[in-house]
C-alpha positions as CSV (number, residue, x, y, z in Angstrom):
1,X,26.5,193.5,127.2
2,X,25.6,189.9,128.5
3,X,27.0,186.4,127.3
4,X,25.5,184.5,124.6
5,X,27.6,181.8,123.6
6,X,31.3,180.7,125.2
7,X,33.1,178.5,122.8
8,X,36.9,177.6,122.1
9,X,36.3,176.8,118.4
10,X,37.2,180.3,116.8
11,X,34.9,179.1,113.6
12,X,32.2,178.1,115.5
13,X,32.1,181.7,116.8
14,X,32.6,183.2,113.4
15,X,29.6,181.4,112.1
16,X,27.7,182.6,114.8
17,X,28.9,186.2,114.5
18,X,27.7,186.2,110.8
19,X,24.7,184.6,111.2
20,X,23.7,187.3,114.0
21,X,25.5,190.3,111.9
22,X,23.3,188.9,108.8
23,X,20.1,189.9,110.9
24,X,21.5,193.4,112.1
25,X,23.0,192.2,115.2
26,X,26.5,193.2,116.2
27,X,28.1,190.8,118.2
28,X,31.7,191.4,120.4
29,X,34.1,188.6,121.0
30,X,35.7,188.5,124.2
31,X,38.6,186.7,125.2
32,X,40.0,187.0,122.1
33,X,43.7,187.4,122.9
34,X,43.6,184.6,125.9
35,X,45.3,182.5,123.7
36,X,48.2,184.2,123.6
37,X,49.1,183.3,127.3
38,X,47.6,180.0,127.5
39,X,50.2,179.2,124.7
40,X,46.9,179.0,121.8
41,X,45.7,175.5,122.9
42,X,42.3,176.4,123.0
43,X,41.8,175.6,126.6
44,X,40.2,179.0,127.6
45,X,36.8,179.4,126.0
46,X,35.9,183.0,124.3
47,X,33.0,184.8,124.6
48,X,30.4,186.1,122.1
49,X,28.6,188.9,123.9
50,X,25.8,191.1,122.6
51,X,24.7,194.3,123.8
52,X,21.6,193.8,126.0
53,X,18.8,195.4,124.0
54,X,20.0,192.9,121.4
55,X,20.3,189.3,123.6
56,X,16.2,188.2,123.6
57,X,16.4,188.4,120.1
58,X,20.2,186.9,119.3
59,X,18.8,183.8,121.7
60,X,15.8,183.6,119.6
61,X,17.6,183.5,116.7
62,X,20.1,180.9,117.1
63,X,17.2,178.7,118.6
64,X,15.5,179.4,115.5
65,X,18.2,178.1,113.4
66,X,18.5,175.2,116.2
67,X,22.0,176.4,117.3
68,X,21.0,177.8,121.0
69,X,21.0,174.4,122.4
70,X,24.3,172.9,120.4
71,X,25.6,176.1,121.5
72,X,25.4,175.8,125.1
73,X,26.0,172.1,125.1
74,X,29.4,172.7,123.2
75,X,30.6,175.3,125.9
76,X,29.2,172.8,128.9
77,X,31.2,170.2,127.1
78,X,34.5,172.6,126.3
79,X,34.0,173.3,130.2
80,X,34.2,170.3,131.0
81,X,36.9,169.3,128.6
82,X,34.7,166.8,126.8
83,X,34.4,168.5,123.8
């Protein structure tokens, strides 16, 4: 399973989820329950992982859809607490 997107916008990561689910790829958020003990104020990012077989093409199809790059920009900036 590797790491294709970290964000702390849960609707973000929904999108994302059905866009790859849409093409037949399942996706696995991690992190989920985080928010729980950081008291839900979105300051621990979660994870969308893919199995590995899966990630080339996941990563080529959020590119496609010009989402790779606004992707890892939003987690750099969420990171960074910039967002």
């Amino acid at each position: 399973m590797r790491t294709l997107v970290r964000s702390t916008d849960p609707v973000r990561l929904s999108f994302l989820q059905a866009l790859l689910a849409a093409e037949g790829i399942e996706t696995f958020v991690l992190d989920t329950h985080m928010s729980t003990l950081e008291g839900s104020i979105s300051a621990l990012p979660r994870r969308l992982a893919v199995a590995c077989d899966d990630y080339e093409r996941a990563r080529r199809l959020l590119a496609e859809a010009g989402l790779f790059r606004w992707a890892a920009w939003r987690a750099v900036a969420a990171l960074r607490g910039s967002t």
